[in-house]
Every structure is written in C-alpha cells, then in structure tokens.
C-alpha positions in Angstrom: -18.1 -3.2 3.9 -19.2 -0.8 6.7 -17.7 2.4 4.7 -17.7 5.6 6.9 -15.1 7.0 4.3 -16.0 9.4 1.7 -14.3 10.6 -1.6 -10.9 12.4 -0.6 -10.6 11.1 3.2 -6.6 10.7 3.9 -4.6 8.5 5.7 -0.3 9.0 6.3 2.2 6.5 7.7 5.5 7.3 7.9 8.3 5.1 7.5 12.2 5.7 8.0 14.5 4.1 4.6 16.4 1.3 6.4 18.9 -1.0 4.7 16.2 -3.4 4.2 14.3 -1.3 1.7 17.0 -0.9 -0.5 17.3 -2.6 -4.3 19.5 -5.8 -3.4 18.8 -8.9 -5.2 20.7 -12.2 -5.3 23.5 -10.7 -7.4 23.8 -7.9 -4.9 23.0 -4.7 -4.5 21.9 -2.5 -7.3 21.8 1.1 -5.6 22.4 2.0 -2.4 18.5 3.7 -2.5 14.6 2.7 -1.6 13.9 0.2 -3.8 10.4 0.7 -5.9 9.2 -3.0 -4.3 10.1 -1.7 -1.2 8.3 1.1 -1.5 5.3 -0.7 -2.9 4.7 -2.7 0.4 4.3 0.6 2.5 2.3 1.8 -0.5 0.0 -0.5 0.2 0.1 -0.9 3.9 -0.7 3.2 4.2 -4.2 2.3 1.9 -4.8 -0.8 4.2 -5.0 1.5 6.9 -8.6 2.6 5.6 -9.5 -1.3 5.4 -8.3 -2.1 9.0 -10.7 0.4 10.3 -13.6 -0.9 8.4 -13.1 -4.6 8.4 -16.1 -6.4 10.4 -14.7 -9.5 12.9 -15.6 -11.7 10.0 -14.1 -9.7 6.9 -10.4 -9.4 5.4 -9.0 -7.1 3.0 -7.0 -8.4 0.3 -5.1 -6.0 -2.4 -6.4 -6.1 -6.1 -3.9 -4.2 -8.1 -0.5 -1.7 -7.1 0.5 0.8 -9.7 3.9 2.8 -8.8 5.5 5.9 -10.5 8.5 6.0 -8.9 9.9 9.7 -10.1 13.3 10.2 -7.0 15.8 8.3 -4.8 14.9 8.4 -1.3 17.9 7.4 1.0 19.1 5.3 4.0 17.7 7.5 6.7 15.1 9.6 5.5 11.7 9.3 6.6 9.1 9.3 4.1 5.0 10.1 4.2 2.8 7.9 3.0 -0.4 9.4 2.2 -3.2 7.6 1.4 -6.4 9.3 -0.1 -9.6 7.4 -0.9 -10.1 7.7 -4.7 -13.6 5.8 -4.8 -15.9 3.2 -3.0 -18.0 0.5 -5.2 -18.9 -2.3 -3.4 -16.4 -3.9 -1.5 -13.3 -2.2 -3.6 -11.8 0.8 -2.1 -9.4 2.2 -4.5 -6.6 4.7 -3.1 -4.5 7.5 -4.7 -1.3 7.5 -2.9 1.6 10.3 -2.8 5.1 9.2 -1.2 7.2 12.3 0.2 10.4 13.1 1.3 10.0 16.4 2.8 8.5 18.7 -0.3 10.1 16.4 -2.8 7.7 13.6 -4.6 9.7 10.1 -4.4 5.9 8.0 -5.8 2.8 8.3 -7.0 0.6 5.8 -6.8 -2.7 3.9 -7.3 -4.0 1.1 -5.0 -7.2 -1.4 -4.8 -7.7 -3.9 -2.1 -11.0 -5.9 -1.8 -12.8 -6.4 1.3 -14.2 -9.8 1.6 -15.8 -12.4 4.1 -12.8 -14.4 5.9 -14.6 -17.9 4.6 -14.8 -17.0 1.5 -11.3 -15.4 1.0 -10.6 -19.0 2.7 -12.4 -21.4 0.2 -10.6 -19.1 -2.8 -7.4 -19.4 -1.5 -7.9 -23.7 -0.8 -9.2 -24.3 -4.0 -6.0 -23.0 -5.7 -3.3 -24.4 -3.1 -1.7 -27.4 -4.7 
C-alpha cells in the first residue's frame, strides 16, 4: 500500500436520499426513510475513496468490517455528507471514522476497514471458496 495519508486526512461524498435508499424489503416498505443498509453502502464507498487513490494497477481494496450508529431519519430528498476521516494505517488496513450529515444534524456515525491487497491474490481467495 503506497499510503500518502496520515492520521485525520478527510474525505466527503455527498449523496441525495432517493426512493432506492429507503427500508423496503419483500413484505414492503417499512418507513418511508434512508434505510441503515442503505446508508452503509455510501458509508463505505466515501472510506473507499482513500483506497481508490492509493491502489497500485495490480492492487484492490476489499472492506473488512462496517459498524453503523444510525442516531436520525434522513428523507427522500435531502442530500447527505459523507465524511470520511482516516482513523489509522497498519499494513495494508486503513480503518476510517465516518460521520453522515444532514445539514448540522448527525443521521450516522460510523467505523470502516477495507484491506488493500494484490489483485491475484484477492483472486485465488475468492476461487478457492466459490463452489
């Protein structure tokens, strides 16, 4: 991993609550709101962003771990900040601390880890488990 992050670098995506990201399962719809698995996917795409710009040509990130405290509703429409701050670098894990906003109010916190790892190898893990 070619780190050129440090302790408390940031990264923010933004992303606008569309029907898709609300709680609907197969028995329907459960609230009309951003669903917490919803809101774990741009969790961890905003603490990809770091991995994307450190990845080598022969390297692939793949996530570790997602924890999600998902504290308010965020609604059809609003646009949310996803920010992304590097908690630590060992190896080839970067862990993230990330915050989800709504304008001032908190809708997540949250806690990511995503490995970095040689394409090959991330390729002989993943055929030696396919059935």
């Amino acid at each position: 991993m070619k780190s050129r992050f440090t302790i408390g670098d940031k990264k923010v995506f933004t992303h606008k609550v569309g029907v898709d990201d609300l709680a609907i399962f197969d028995a329907g719809t459960v609230h009309s709101v951003c669903s917490t698995f919803a809101l774990a996917k741009h969790i961890e795409w905003a603490s990809r962003l770091f991995i994307i710009d450190i990845k080598g040509e022969d390297e692939e990130g793949i996530g570790t771990m997602i924890k999600i405290e998902h504290v308010s509703p965020a609604f059809v429409k609003q646009t949310l900040d996803f920010e992304a701050t590097v908690a630590s670098i060992s190896k080839n894990e970067l862990i993230c601390d990330v915050i989800v906003k709504y304008k001032s109010r908190i809708i997540a916190k949250a806690k990511t880890g995503q490995k970095l790892l040689k394409k090959e190898k991330l390729n002989k893990i993943f055929s030696s488990l396919a059935d």
